[in-house]
N, C-alpha and C positions, 0 to 999 in steps of 0.2 A: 414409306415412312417419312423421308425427303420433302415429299408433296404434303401429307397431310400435314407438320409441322408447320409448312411454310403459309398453309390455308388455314392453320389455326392461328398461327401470330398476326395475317392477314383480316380474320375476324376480329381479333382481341384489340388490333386499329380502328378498327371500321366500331365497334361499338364503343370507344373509348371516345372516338372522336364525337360519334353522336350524342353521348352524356355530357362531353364538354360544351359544345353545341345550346345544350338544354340550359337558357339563361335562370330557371328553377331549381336546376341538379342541386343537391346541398351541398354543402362548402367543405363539410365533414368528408366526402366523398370523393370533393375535387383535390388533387394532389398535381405538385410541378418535377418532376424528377432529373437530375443530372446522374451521370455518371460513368462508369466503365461496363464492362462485360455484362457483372454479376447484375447488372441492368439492359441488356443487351450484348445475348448470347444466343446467336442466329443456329446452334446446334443441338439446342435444350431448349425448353418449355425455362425462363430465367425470373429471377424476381416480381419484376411487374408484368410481366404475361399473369405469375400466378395471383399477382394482387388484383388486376382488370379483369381477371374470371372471375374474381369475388363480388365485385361491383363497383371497385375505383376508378372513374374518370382519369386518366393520366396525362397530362401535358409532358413528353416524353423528351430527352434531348442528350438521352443515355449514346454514348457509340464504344463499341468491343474497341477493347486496347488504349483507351485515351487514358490523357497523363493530368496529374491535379495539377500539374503547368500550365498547361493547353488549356484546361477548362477555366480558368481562371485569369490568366492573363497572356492566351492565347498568344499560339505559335506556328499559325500558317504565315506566310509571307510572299511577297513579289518580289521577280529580280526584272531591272528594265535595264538595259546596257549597264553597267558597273555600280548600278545601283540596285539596293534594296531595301525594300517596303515593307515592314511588317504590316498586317492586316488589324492588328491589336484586341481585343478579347471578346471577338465576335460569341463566342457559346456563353460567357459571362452574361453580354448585353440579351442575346434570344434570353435567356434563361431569366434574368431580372421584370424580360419586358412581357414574358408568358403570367409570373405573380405578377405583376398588376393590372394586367390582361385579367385572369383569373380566381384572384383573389384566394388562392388555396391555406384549406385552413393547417395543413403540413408541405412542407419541399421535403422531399427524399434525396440524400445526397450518396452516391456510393464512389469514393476516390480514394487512389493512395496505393491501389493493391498493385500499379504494374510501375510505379516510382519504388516500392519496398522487395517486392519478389519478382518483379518482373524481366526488363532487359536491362534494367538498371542496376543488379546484384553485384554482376561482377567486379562493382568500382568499392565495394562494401567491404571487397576479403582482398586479405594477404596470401601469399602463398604458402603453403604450407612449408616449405623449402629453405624458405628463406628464415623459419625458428619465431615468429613473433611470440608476440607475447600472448597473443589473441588472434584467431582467425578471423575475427573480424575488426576491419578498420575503422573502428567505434567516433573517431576524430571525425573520417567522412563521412560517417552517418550520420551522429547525432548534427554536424552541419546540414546536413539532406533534413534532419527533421525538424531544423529549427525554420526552415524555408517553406516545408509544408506547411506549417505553423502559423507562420506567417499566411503564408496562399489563403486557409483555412479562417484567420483571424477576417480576412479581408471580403471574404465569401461570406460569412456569417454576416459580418456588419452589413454588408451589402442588401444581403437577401431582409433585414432586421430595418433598416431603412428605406427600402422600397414597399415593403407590407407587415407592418409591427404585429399583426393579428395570426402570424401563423407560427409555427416550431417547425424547428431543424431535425431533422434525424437523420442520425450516420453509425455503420456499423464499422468493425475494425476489423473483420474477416475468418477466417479460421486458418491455423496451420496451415501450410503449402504442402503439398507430399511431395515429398523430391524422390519419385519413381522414373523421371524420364519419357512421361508421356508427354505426348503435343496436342493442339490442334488438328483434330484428325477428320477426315470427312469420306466417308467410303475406304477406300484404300490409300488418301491422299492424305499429306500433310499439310496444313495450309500455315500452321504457326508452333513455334517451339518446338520440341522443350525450353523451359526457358531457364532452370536450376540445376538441373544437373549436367548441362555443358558447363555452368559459370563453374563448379565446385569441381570439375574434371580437369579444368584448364588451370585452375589454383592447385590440382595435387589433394584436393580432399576427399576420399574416397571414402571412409570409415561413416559409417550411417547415424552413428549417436556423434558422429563433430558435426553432420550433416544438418542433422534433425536441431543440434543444440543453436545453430546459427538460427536456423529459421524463427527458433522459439526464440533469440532474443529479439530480432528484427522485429517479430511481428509486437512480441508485447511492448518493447519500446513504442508502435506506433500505436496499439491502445491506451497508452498511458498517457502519450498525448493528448487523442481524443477525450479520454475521461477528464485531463486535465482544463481541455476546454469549457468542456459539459458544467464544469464548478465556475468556471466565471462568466458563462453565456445559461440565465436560466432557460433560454428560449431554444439550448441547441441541444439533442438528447442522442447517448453516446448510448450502441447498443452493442456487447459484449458476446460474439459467437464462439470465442476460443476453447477448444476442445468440445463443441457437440457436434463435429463429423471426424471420429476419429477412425471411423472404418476406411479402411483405403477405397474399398467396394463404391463407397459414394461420390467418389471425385471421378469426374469426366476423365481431368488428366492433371497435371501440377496447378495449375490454379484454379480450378472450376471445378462447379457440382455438380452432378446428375442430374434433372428433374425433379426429383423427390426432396435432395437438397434443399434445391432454390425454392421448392413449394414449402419446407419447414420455416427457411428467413421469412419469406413473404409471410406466416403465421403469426411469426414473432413482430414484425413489424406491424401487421393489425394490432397483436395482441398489445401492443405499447401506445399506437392510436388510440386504442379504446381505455387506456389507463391515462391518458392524458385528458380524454372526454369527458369521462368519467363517465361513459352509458358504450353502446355498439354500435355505432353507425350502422355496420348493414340490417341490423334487426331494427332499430329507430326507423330507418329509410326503408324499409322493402320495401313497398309500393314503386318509390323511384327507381328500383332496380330495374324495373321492365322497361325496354326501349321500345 
C-alpha cells in the first residue's frame, strides 16, 4: 500500500512537472501552491495529488507541518561561533519567483492550521484549575491572529505584486477532532497527537469544553480569512467548517483520509471554474494528454 502511494504521488510529479514544462499548457491549468500538510500529506493521497490527477499543472512548495511564519518570513537560520544568521524568507522568495516563472492564472495557499490547532495550542488555554474566566486565553490569541494577519496581508500583497492577473485561494480548514490520534505509519508514530496532550496537561478533559475550544479557535481564524477576502478582491476565502464531521474521515486530529482531501480538491475546482466562469478541464481536454 506504502509502495504504491509513494509511486503514485511519484507519478502525479512526473506529470505535473511535464505540463509545466509545456510553454502552451493553459494558464487556467497552471496553478503555484504553498502550504502545509493538507497540501502535502506523504500518508494520503492530499489536496493536490487529487487536483494533478484532474489535470493541474502544480508548481508545488507545500511541506507537512510548516508554519504561516516560516513560510512567510522564514525561519531556518545559521549559527557560526556566537553568532547567528537568519536565512530570511527563502519559501516566500521560491514561491513569488515560481508566479513569475509561471505566470499561474490561481496561487493556492493552505496555512495557519498547525499555528491554530497545532503545537502551538497549548499557549491558547488556561488551566482549567486555576477558575478563568474562559478556557481559552483569547488575549493570546486574538494577538497570534493579529500576526497571522499581518503575515497573510504581506503574502497577498506580495503574491498581487509580483503577478496582478491571478487570484488567491485559501481555505480555513474543518474542525480538529480531538480523539488523540497521531501521525501514524504502520505501527509507528511519526508525529502527535497534537490536542489532546495540550487540553490533558491544562486539566480539560470534558468533550464539549474540548470540542467548544476548537470551535472558537477555528472560527475566529475564518473570520479572519473572510475578513480579508472583503478587502482583497483578488484573494478568495473558502469555508470547509463542518463538512467532515464524521470522525470516520480524519486520518487522525488534523488530517483527512483520501476521500477527504479528494472532496476539498473538488471544492477548490469547483471555485476555479466559478471564477472563470467556464471549466478548465472540459475547455482544455485536449491539453490533458501528456
Amino acid at each position: 500500500m506504502a509502495a504504491t502511494l509513494t509511486t503514485f504521488k511519484k507519478d502525479m510529479d512526473r506529470m505535473s512537472d511535464q505540463r509545466l514544462q509545456k510553454k502552451d499548457y493553459p494558464k487556467e491549468l497552471t496553478l503555484v501552491a504553498e502550504g502545509d500538510s493538507w497540501f502535502d500529506y506523504p500518508l494520503k493521497k492530499d489536496i493536490l495529488d487529487h487536483l494533478r490527477k484532474m489535470g493541474y499543472a502544480i508548481k508545488k512548495f507545500s511541506k507537512a507541518g510548516d508554519t504561516l511564519e516560516n513560510m512567510i518570513y522564514g525561519s531556518d537560520y545559521e549559527i557560526k561561533g556566537n553568532e547567528v544568521y537568519p536565512k530570511g524568507p527563502i519559501s516566500l522568495q521560491e514561491t513569488l519567483n515560481a508566479i513569475r516563472k509561471h505566470q499561474p492564472r490561481f496561487v493556492l495557499f493552505s496555512a495557519g492550521g498547525n499555528d491554530v490547532v497545532g503545537t502551538e495550542i497549548m499557549g491558547y488555554l488556561h488551566h482549567k484549575y486555576s477558575n478563568p474566566n474562559s478556557l481559552v486565553n483569547k488575549q493570546v490569541f486574538q494577538e497570534k491572529l493579529l500576526q497571522m494577519k499581518s503575515a497573510l496581508v504581506y503574502f497577498i500583497e506580495s503574491v498581487h505584486t509580483t503577478y496582478k492577473h491571478c487570484d488567491i485561494l485559501m481555505d480555513g480548514y474543518d474542525y480538529a477532532k480531538v480523539n488523540g490520534k497521531g501521525y501514524n505509519f504502520i505501527i509507528k508514530n511519526l508525529k502527535g497527537p497534537w490536542i489532546l496532550p495540550a487540553m490533558g496537561q491544562k486539566a480539560i478533559s470534558l468533550k464539549k469544553d474540548q470540542n467548544a475550544i476548537i470551535k472558537y479557535l477555528v472560527d475566529e481564524f475564518n473570520a479572519m480569512l473572510e475578513q480579508l477576502s472583503f478587502t482583497y478582491p483578488y484573494f478568495h476565502y473558502l469555508n470547509f467548517r463542518g463538512m467532515f464531521k464524521d470522525e470516520r474521515e480524519w486520518h487522525n486530529e488534523i488530517h483527512l483520509h483520501n476521500a477527504g482531501y479528494r472532496k476539498v480538491a473538488n471544492k477548490y475546482h469547483e471555485k476555479m471554474t466559478e471564477l472563470l466562469q467556464f471549466n478548465p478541464l472540459q475547455r482544455f481536454e485536449k491539453e490533458l494528454l501528456v
